[in-house]
C-alpha positions as CSV (number, residue, x, y, z in Angstrom):
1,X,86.5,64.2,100.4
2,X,88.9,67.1,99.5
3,X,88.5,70.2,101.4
4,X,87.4,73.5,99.8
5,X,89.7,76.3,100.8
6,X,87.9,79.5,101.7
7,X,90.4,82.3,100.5
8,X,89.4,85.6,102.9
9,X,90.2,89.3,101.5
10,X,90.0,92.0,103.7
11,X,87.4,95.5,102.5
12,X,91.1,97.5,102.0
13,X,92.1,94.8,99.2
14,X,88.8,94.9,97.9
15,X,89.0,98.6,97.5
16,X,92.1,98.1,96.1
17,X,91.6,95.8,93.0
18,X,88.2,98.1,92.3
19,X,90.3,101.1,92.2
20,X,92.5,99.4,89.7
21,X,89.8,97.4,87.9
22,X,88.6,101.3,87.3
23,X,91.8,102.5,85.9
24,X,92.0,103.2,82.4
25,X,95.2,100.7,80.7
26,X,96.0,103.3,77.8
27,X,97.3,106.8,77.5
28,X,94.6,107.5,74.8
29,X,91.8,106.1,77.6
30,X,93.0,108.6,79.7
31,X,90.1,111.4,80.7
32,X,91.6,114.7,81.9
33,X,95.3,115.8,82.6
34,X,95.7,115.8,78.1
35,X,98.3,117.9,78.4
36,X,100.4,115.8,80.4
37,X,99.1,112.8,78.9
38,X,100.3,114.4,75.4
39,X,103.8,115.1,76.6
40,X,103.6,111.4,77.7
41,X,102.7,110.0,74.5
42,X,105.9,111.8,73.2
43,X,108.2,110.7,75.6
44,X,107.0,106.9,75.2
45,X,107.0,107.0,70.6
46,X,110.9,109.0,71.1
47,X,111.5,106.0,73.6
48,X,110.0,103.1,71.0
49,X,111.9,105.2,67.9
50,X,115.3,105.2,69.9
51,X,115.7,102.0,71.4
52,X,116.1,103.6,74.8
53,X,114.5,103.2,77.9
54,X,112.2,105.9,79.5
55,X,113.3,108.8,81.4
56,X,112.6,109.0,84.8
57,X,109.4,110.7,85.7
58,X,108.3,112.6,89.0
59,X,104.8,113.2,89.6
60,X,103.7,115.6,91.8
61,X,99.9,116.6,93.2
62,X,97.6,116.3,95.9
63,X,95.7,112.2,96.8
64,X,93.7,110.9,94.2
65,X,94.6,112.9,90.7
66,X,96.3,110.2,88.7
67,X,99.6,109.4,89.8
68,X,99.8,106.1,90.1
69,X,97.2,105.6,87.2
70,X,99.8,107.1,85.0
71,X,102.6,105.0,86.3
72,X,100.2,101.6,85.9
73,X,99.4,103.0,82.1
74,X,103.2,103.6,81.0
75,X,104.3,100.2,81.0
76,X,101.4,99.1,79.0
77,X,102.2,101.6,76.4
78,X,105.9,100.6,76.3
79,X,105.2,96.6,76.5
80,X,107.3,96.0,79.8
81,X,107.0,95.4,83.3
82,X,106.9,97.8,86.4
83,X,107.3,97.2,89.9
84,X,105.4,98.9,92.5
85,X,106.8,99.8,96.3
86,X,106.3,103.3,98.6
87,X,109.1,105.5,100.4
88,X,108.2,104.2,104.1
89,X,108.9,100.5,102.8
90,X,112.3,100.9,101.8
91,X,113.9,101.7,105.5
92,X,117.4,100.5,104.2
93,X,119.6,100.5,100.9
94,X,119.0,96.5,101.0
95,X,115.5,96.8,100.9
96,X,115.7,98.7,97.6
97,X,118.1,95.7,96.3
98,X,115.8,93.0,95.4
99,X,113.4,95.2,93.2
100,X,116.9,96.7,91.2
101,X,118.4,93.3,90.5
102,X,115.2,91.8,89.2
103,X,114.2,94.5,86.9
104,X,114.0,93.7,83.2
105,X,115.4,95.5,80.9
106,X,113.0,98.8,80.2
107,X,111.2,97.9,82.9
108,X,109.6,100.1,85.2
109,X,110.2,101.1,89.0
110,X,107.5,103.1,90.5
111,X,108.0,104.7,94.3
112,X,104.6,106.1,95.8
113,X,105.5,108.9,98.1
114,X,109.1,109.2,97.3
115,X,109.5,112.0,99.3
116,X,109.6,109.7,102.4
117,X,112.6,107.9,101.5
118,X,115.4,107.7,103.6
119,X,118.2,109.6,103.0
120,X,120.9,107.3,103.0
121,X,118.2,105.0,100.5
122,X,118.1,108.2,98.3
123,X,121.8,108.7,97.9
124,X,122.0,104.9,97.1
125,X,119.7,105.1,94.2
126,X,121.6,108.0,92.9
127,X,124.2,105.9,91.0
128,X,121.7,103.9,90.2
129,X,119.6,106.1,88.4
130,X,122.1,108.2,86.3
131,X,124.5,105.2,85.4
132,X,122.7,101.7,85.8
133,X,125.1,100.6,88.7
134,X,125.1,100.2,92.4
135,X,127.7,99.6,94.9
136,X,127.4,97.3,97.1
137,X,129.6,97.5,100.5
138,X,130.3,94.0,102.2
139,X,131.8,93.4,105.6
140,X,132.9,96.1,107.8
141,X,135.8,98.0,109.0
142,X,139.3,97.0,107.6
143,X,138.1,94.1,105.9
144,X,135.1,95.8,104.3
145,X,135.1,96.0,100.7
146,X,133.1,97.1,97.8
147,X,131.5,95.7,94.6
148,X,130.0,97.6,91.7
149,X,127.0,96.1,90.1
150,X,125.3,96.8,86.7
151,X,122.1,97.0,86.1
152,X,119.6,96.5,83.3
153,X,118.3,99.9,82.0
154,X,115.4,100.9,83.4
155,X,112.8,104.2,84.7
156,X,112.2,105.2,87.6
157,X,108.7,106.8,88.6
158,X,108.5,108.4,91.8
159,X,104.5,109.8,92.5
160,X,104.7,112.3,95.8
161,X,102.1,115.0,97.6
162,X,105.2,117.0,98.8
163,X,107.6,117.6,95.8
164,X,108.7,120.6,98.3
165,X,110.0,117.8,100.6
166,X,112.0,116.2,97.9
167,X,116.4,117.1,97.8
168,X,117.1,119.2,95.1
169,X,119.9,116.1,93.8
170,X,116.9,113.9,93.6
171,X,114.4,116.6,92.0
172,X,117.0,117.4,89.2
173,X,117.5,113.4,88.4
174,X,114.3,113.0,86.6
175,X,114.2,113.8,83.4
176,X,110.3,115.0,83.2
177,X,108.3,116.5,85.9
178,X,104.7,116.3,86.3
179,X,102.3,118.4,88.0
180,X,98.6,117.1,88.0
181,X,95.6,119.8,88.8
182,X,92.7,119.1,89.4
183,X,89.7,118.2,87.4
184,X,86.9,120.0,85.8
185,X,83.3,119.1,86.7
186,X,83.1,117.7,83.0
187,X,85.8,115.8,83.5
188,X,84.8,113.5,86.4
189,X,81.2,113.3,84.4
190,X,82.7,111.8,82.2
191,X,84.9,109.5,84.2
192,X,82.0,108.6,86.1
193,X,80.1,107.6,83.1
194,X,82.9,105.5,82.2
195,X,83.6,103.6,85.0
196,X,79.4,103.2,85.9
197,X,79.6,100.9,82.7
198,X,82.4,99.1,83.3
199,X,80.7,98.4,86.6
200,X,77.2,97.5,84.7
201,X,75.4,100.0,86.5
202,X,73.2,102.5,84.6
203,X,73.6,105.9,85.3
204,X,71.9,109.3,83.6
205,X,73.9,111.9,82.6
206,X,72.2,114.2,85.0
207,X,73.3,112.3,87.8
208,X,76.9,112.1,87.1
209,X,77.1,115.7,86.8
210,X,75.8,115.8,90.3
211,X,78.2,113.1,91.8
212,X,81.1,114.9,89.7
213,X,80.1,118.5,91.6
214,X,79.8,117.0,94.8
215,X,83.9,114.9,94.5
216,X,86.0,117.9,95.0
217,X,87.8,117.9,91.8
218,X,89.1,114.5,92.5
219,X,88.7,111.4,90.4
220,X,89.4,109.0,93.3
221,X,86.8,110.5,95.2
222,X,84.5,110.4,92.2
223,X,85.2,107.1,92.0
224,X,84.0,106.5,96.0
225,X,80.8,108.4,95.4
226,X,79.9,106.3,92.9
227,X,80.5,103.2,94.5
228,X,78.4,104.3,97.9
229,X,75.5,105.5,94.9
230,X,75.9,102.3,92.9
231,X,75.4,100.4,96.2
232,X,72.5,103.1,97.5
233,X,70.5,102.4,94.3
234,X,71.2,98.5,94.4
235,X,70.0,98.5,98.0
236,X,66.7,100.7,97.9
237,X,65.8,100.7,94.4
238,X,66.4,99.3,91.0
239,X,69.8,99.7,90.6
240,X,69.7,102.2,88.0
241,X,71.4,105.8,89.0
242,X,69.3,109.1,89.1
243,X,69.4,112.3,89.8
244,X,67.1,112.1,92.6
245,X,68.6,108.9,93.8
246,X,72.2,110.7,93.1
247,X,71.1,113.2,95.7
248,X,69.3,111.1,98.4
249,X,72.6,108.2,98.4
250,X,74.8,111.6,98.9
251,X,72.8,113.5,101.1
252,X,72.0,110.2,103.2
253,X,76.8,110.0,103.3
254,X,76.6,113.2,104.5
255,X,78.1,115.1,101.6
256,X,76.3,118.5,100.8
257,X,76.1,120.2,97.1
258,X,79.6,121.7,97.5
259,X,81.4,118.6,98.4
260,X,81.5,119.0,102.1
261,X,81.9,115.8,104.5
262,X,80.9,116.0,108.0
263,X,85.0,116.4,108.7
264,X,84.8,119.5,106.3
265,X,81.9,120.9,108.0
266,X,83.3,119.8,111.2
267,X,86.4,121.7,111.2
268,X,84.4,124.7,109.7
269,X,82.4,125.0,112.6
270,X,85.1,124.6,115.2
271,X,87.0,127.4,113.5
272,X,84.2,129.0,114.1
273,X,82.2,128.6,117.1
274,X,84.9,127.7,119.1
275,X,87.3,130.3,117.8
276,X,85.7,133.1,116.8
277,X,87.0,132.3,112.8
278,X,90.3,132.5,113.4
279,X,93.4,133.0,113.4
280,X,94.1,129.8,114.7
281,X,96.8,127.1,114.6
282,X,96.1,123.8,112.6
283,X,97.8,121.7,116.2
284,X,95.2,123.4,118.1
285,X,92.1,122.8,115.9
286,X,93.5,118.9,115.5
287,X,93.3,118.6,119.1
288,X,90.5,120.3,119.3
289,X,88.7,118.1,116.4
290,X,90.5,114.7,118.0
291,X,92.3,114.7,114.2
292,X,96.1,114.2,113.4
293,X,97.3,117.3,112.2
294,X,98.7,116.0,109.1
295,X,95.0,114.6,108.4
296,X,94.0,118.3,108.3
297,X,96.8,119.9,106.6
298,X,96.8,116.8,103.9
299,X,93.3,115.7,103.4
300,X,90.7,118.6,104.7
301,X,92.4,122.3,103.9
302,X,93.5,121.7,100.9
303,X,89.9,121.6,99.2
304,X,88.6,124.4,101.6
305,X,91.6,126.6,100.3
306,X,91.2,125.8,96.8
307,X,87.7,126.7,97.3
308,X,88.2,129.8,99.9
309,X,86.3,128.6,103.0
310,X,89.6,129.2,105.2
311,X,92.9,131.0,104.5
312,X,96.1,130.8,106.0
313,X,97.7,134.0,107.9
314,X,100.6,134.0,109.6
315,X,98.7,134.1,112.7
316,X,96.9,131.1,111.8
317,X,93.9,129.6,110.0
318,X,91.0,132.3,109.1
319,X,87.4,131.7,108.4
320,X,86.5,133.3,105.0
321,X,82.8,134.4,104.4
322,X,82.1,131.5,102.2
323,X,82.6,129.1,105.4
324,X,79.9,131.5,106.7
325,X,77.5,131.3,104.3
326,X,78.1,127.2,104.0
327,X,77.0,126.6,108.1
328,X,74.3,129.4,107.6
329,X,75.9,132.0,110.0
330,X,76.5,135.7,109.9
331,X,79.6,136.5,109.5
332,X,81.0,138.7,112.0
333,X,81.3,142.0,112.2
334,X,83.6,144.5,111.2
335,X,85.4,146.1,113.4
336,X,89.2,147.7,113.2
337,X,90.5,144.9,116.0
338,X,89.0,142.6,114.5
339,X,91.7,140.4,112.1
340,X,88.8,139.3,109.9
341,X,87.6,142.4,109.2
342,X,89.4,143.3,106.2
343,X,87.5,140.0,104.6
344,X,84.5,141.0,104.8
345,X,84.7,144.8,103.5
């Protein structure tokens, strides 16, 4: 009897081929960023008219607005292939070998986080991206010696959070540079409506206007609220999304009507319990929190920024009477040694 094999995927590549099972395949079927998606649509029909392959394309933007959906769409529009790999993978010019030499021609590279690259990997690619050619250096010492090698024409597509962090040599080789914002409430509606049906689940428009208020802006995040929704209603009801159930799955994950998590709220109210609402470092409210610091700087302050719950000071992170008014506490009061006071006047 032959034996059936069991082929195991962990919950991180399940995520994974949701998230891209989500993603729209077309520029046209993109919802939100148009402006950038219209200076795509140019670059791509100038690329089909001339024969030529695409300029290379930097990305730039905070988690979860698009990047790599707009790198995945490209090669769809152009009728070629891409090939995906990240800064931290490519340690050593030879790791960045295989993926040059078996690019097609047109073809696509795209680098998530480019601005972790190497610096001897980014000088390597240099050549590379402005002539089609790397050297290659074999041996070492006296007998070393060094062969040129041409390559098929291709893009590159670098997607990073810190464009700051990038050289200005590498910055000024891409021919376009992107800058993704994020989205409008109506937006993620109506990328939540879209991606509820490809998922078969029915959903009211009244309660993806609630998921979209409560996802911070971000379509990746939109995506996860519906998910934990979609599941919510499939476990204790009849699968069909609400408003009410919209609320209760939410409210039951812990996100309130702004958008807080219980990390957002957390770090609120250590900012301001424990220190008064500031001015405080970010290393000592990480510790404080049990948090990496880059966790906060990355993944928590940049919403409550945006959205002026906190502010930064040269002395630190400050407590701004929204954050108040979110925790239902009283702000405090103003007196002239007092480094808040000047917010609340």
């Amino acid at each position: 009897m032959a034996r059936e094999t069991v082929i195991r995927t962990s919950p991180a590549d399940e995520a994974r081929k949701q998230d891209a099972a989500l993603r729209p395949k077309l520029l046209r079927e993109v919802i939100g960023q148009r402006k950038v998606a219209e200076r795509l649509e140019i670059a791509v029909c100038a690329a089909k008219k001339l024969g030529e392959p695409l300029g290379h394309i930097l990305f730039d933007g905070p988690p979860g607005l698009g990047k790599t959906t707009f790198a995945t769409v490209l090669p769809n529009e152009l009728g070629t292939s891409i090939q995906m790999t990240s800064g931290p993978a490519l340690a050593k010019p030879a790791d960045l070998l295989p993926f040059l030499t078996n690019l097609d021609e047109g073809s696509i590279l795209f680098i998530d986080e480019i601005h972790r690259l190497p610096r001897v990997v980014e000088e390597f690619i240099y050549p590379a991206m402005e002539d089609f050619r790397i050297d290659i250096v074999l041996g070492e010492g006296l007998a070393a010696r060094t062969i040129s090698m041409n390559l098929k024409r291709f893009t590159l597509i670098g997607a990073t959070t810190r464009s700051g962090m990038l050289s200005g040599p590498m910055r000024d080789r891409f021919k376009m540079h992107e800058h993704l914002e994020f989205y409008s409430v109506q937006e993620l509606a109506q990328i939540i409506r879209v991606n509820a049906a490809k998922l078969n689940t029915p959903i009211t428009d009244e309660a993806a206007l609630e998921l979209a208020r409560r996802s911070r802006g971000t379509p990746r995040i939109a995506n996860a609220r519906l998910y934990w929704t979609r599941n919510y209603a499939a476990a204790l009801h009849d699968g069909v999304i609400t408003e009410a159930i919209a609320r209760a799955a939410l409210d039951k994950a812990e996100v309130d009507r702004e958008g807080l998590d219980k990390n957002d709220r957390k770090y609120l109210e250590t900012l301001i319990d424990l220190y008064g609402g500031g001015p405080t470092g970010v290393e000592a409210l990480a510790a404080t929190i049990n948090l990496a610091a880059d966790t906060l700087s990355d993944e928590i302050e940049p919403y409550l920024l945006r959205e002026q719950y906190i502010t930064r000071s040269p002395r630190g992170r400050l407590a701004m009477p929204r954050a108040y008014q979110a925790l239902g506490k009283l702000p405090p009061k103003t007196k002239p040694d007092n480094p808040q006071a000047a917010l609340f006047e």
